[in-house]
Each structure stands twice: as structure tokens, then as C-alpha cells.
VOMIKOL-884066 format. One record per residue: residue number from 1; residue in one letter; y, z, x of N, C-alpha, C, O, CB in turn. Coordinates in steps of 0.1 Angstrom, whole numbers, plus 5000, padded with zeros to 4 digits. Each point is the difference from the previous one (the first is absolute). Glycine has a CB too. Layout:
VOMIKOL-884066
REC  NUM  a  Y  Z  X  Y  Z  X  Y  Z  X  Y  Z  X  Y  Z  X;
...
//
This chain:
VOMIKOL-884066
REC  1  x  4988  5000  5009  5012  5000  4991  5012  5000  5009  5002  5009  5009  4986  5003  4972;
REC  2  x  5020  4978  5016  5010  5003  5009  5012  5010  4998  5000  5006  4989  4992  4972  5015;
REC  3  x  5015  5023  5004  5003  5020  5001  5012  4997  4992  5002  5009  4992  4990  5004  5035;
REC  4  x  5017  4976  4973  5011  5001  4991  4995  4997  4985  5008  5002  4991  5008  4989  5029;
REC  5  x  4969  5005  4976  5000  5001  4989  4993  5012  4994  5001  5003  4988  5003  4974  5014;
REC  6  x  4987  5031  5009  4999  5012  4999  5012  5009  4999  5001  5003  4988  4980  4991  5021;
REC  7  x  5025  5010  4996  5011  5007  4997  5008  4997  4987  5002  5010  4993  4999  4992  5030;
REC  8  x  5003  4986  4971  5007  4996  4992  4988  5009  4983  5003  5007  4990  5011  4964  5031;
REC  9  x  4974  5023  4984  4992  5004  4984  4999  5019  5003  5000  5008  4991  4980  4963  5004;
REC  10  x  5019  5032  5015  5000  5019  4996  5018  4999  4997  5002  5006  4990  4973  5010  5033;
REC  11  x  5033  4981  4980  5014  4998  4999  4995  5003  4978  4996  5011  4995  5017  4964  5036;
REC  12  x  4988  5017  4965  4993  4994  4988  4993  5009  4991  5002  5002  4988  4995  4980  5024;
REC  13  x  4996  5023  4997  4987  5009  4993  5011  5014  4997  5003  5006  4990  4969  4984  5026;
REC  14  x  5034  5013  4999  5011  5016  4999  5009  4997  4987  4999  5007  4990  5004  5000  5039;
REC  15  x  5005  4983  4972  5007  5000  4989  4998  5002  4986  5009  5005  4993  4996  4986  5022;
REC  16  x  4984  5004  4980  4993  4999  4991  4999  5017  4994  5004  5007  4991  4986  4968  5021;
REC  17  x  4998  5025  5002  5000  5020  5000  5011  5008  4995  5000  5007  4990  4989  4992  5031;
REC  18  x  5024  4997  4991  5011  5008  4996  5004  4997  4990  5005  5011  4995  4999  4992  5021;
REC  19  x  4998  4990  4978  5003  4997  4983  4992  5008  4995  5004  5012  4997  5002  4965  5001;
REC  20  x  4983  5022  4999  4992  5009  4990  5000  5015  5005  4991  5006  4994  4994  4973  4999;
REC  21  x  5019  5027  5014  5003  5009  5002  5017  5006  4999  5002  5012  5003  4974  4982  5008;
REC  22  x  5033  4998  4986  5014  5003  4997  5006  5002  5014  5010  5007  5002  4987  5004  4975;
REC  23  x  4995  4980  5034  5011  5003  5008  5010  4988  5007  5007  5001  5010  4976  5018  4994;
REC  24  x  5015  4968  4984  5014  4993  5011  5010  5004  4991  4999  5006  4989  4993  4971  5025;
REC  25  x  5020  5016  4994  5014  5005  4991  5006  4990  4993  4995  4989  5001  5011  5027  5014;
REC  26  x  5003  4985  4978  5004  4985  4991  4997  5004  4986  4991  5007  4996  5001  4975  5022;
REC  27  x  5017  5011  4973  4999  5003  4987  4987  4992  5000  4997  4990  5007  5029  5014  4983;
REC  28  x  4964  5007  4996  4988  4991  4995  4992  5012  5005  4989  5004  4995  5015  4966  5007;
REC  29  x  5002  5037  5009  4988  5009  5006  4998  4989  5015  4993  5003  5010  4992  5008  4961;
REC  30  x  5021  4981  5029  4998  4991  5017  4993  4983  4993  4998  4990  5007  4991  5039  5014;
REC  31  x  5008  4972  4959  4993  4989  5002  5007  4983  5004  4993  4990  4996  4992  5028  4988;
REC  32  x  5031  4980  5024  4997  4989  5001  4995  4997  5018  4997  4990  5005  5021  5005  4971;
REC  33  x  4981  5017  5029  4998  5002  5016  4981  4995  4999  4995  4992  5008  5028  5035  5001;
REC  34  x  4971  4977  4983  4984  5002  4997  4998  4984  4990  4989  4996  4999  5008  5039  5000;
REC  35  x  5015  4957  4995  4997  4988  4992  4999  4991  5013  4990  4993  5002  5023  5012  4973;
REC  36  x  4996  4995  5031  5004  4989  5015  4983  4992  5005  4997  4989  5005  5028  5032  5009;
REC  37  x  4967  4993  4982  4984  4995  5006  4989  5002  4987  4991  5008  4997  5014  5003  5033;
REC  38  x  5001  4981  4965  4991  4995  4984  5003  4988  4995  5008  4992  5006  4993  5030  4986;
REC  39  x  4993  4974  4998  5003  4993  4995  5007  4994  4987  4991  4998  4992  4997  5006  5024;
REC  40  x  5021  4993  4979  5008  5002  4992  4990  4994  4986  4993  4990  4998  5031  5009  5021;
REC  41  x  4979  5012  4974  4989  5002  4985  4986  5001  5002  4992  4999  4990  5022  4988  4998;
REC  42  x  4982  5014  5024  4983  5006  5001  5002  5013  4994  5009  5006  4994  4982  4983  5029;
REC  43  x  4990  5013  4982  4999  5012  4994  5008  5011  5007  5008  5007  4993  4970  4986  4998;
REC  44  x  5021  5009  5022  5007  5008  5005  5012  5004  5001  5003  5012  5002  4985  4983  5003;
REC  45  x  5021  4993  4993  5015  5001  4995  5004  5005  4990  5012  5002  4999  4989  4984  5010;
REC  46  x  4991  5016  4980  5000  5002  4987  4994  5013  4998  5005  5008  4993  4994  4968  5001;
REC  47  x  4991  5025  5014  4995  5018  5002  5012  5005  5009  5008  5007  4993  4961  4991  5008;
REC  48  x  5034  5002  5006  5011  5005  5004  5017  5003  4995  5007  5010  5001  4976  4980  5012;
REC  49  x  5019  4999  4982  5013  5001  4988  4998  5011  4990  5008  5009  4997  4996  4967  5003;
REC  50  x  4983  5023  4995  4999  5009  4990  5000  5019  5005  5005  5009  4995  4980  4967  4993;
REC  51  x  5007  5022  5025  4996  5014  5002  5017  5004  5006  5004  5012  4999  4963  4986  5006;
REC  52  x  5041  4994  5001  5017  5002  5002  5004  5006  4989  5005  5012  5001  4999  4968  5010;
REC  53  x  4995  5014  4977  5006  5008  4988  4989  5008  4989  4999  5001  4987  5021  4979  5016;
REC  54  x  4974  5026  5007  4991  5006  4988  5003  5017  5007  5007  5003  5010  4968  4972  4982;
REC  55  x  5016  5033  4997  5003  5013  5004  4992  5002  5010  5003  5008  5009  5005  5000  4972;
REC  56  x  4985  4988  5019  4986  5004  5011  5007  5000  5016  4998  5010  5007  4981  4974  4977;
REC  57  x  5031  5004  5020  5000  5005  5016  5009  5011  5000  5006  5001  5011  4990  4975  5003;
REC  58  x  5009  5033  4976  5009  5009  5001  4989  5016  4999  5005  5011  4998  5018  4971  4991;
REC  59  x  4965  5017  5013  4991  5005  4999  4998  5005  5015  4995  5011  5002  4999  4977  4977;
REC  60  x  5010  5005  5029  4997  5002  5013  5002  5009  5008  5007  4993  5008  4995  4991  4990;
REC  61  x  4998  5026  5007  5003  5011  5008  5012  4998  5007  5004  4989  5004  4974  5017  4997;
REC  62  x  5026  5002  5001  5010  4996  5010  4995  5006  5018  4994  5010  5004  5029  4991  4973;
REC  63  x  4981  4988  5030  4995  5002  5012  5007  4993  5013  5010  4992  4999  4969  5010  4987;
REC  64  x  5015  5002  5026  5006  4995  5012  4988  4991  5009  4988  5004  5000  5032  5019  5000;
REC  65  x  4983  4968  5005  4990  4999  5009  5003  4999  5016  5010  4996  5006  4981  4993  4973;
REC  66  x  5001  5015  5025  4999  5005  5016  5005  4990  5008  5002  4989  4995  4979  5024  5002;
REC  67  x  5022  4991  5016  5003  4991  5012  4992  4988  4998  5008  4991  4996  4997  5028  5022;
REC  68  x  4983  4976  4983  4989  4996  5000  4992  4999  4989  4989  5005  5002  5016  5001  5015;
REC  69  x  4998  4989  4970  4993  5004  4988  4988  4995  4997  4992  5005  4991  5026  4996  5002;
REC  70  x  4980  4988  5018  4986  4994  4993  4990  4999  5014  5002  4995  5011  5011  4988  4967;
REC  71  x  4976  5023  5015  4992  5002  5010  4985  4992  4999  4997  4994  4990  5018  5028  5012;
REC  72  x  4976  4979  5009  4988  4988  4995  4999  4988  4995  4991  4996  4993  5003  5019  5004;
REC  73  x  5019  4976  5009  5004  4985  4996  4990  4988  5010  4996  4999  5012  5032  5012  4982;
REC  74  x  4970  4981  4992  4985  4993  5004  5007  4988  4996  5009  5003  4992  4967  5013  5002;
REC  75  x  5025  4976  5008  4997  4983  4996  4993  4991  5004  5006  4992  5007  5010  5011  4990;
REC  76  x  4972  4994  5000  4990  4997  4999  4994  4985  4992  5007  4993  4992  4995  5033  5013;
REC  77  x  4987  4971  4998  4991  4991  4989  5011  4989  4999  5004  4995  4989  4981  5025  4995;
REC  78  x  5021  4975  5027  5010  4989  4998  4994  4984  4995  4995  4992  5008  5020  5024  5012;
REC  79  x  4987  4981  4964  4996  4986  5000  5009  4991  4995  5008  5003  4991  4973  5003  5007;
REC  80  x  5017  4981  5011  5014  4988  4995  4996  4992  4994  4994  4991  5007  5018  5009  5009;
REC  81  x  4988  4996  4970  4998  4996  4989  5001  4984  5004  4992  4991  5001  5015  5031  4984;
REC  82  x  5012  4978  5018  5003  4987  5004  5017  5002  5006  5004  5009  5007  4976  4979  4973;
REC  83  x  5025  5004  5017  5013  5003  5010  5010  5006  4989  5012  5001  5004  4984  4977  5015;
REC  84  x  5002  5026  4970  5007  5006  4989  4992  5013  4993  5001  5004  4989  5009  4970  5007;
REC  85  x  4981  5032  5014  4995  5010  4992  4989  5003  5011  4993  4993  5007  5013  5000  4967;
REC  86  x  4996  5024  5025  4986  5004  5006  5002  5017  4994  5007  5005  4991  4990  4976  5035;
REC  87  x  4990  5027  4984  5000  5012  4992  4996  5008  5013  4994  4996  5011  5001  4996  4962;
REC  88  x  5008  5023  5024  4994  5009  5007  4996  5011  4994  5000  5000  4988  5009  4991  5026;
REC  89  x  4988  5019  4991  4991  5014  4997  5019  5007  5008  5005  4995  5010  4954  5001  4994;
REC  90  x  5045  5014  4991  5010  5012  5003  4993  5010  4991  4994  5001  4989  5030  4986  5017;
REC  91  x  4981  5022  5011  4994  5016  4991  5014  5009  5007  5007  4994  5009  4956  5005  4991;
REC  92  x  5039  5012  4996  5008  5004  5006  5005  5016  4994  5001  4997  4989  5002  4976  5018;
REC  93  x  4999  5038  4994  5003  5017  4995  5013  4995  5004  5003  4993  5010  4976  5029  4994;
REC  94  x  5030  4983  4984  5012  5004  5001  5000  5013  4997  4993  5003  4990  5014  4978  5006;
REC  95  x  4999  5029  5010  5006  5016  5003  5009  5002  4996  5010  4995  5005  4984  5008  5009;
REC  96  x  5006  5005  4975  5013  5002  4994  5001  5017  5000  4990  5008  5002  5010  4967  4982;
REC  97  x  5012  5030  5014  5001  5014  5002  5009  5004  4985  5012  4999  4997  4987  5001  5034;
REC  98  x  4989  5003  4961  5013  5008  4991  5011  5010  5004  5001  5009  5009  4982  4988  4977;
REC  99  x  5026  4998  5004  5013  5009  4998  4999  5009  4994  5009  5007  5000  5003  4980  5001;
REC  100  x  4976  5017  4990  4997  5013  4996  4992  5010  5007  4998  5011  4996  5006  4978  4985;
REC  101  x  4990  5004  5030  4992  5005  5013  4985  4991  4994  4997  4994  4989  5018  5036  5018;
REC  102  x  4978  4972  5005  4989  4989  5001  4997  4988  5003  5010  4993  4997  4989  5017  4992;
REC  103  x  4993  4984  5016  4996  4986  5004  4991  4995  4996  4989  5005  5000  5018  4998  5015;
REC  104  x  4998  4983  4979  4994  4997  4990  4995  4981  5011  5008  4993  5007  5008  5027  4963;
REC  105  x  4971  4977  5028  4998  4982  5006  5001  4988  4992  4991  4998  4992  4994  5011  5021;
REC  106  x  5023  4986  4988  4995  4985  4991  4988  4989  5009  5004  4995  5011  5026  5004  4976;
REC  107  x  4957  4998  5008  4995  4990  5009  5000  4989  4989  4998  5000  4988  4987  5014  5032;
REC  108  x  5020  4975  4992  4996  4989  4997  4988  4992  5007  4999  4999  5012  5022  5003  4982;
REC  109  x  4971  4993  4998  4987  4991  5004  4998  4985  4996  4989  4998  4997  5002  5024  5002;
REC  110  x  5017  4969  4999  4993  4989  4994  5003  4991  5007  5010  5002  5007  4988  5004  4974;
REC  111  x  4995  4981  5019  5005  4981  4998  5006  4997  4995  4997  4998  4989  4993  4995  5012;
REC  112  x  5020  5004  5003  5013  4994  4998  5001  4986  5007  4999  4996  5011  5010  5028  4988;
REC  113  x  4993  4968  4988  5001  4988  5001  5010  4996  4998  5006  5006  4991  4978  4992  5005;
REC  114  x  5022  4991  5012  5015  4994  5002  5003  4987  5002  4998  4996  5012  5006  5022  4998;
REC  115  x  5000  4974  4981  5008  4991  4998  5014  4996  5006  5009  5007  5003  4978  4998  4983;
REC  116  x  5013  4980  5014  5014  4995  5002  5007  4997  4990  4996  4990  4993  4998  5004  5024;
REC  117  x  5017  5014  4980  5007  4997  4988  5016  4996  5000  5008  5009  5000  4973  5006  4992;
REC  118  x  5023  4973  5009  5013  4999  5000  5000  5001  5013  5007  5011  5001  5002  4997  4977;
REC  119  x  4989  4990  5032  5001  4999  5014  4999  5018  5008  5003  5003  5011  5015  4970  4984;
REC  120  x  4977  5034  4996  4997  5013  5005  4986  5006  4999  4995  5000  4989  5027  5001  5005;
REC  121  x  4972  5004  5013  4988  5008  4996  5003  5009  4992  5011  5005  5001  4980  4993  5016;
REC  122  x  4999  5006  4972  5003  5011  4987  4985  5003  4997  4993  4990  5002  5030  5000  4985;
REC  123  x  4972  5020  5010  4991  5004  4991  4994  4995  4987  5005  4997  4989  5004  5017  5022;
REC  124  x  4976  4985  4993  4996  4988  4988  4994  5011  4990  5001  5003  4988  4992  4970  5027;
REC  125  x  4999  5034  4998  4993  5009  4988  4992  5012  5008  5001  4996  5012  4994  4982  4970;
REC  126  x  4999  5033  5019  5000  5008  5004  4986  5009  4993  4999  5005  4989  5027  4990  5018;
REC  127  x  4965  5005  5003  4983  5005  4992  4997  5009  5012  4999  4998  5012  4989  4978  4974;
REC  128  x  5011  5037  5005  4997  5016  5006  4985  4997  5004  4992  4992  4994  5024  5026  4989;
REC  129  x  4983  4991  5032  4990  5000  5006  4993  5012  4991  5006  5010  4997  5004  4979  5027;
REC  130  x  4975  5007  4972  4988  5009  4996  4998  5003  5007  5003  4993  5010  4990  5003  4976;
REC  131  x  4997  5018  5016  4987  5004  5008  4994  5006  4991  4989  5005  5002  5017  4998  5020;
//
């Protein structure tokens, strides 16, 4: 996998994360920072808009995350479909520290598949790793 497009898809995957966890900034809750790498009226874009204005991401604890938040970062299982699409395996713990005290992990585990869209890589679709 080459390393600028490794970097770019965990780039992808964190954001994603941090959205669903309330942590970018920007009206929406951060969602037009987390739209930039989707695709406009997929499912993801559309799961995302919604959970922006729903009560649920206000549900979220409030928290800080560490020097270093993400720990055990994998990107893996790299396949190139074709010159407009490929996929990988990201896994990765985010550390967060509540503000009411405690530490709480978000892991991410799945394939993440990526498209060219409009002259950008974006997220096509995203399938959680079982064991």
C-alpha cells in the first residue's frame, strides 16, 4: 500500500471516529469536516446528517483525549480494485478521558472501502470486523 494512501485512509477512518464521538468542531457537530470524505447522498452522508441533528450525538460524554489518543493502529489487508477504488482493514483504540473522571476506548475495526469521487478519495462503505 503505498504510504501516502495509507495515511490519507486512517486520515478517513479518525475522522469519521471523531465525528461519531463529538469530537470535531464546526457547526453540525463537525458534520461538513467528516462530509469532505463521503459521498454526497450515500448512505453515509445521510447517516451522518441525521445523527448531526439528532439527540443521540448529544448523548456523548464529555471528554478529552490524550497526547496520543490512538493506540494499536493497523492498516492492513490492502486491495486495489482498480485505479478508482480499493480497500483496507483499519483497526485502531481511541483514549479518551472523561471529564467526569474515567477512561473510556472507542475501537475501531473494519474495511473500509474507498472510492474516487469528484476527483477525491471518500468512503464508500465500511464493514466491521467479526471474530
Amino acid at each position: 500500500m503505498p504510504s501516502e494512501r495509507k495515511e490519507e485512509a486512517l486520515n478517513m477512518a479518525k475522522i469519521w471516529d471523531n465525528f461519531l464521538t463529538n469530537d470535531l468542531s464546526g457547526s453540525g457537530h463537525g458534520l461538513a469536516t467528516v462530509q469532505q470524505y463521503l459521498i454526497e447522498d450515500s448512505y453515509y452522508w445521510n447517516l451522518a446528517k441525521d445523527y448531526a441533528s439528532s439527540a443521540d450525538i448529544t448523548f456523548i460524554s464529555d471528554h478529552t483525549l490524550s497526547g496520543n489518543p490512538y493506540t494499536g493502529v493497523t492498516v492492513d489487508n490492502y486491495i486495489e480494485y482498480n485505479d478508482d477504488c480499493y480497500s483496507c482493514h483499519i483497526a485502531f483504540t481511541k483514549n479518551m478521558t472523561l471529564t467526569s473522571g474515567g477512561a473510556r476506548k472507542d475501537v475501531i475495526d473494519s474495511t473500509f472501502y474507498f472510492v474516487k469521487y469528484e476527483g477525491r478519495w471518500a468512503i464508500a462503505d465500511m464493514i466491521a470486523t467479526t471474530k
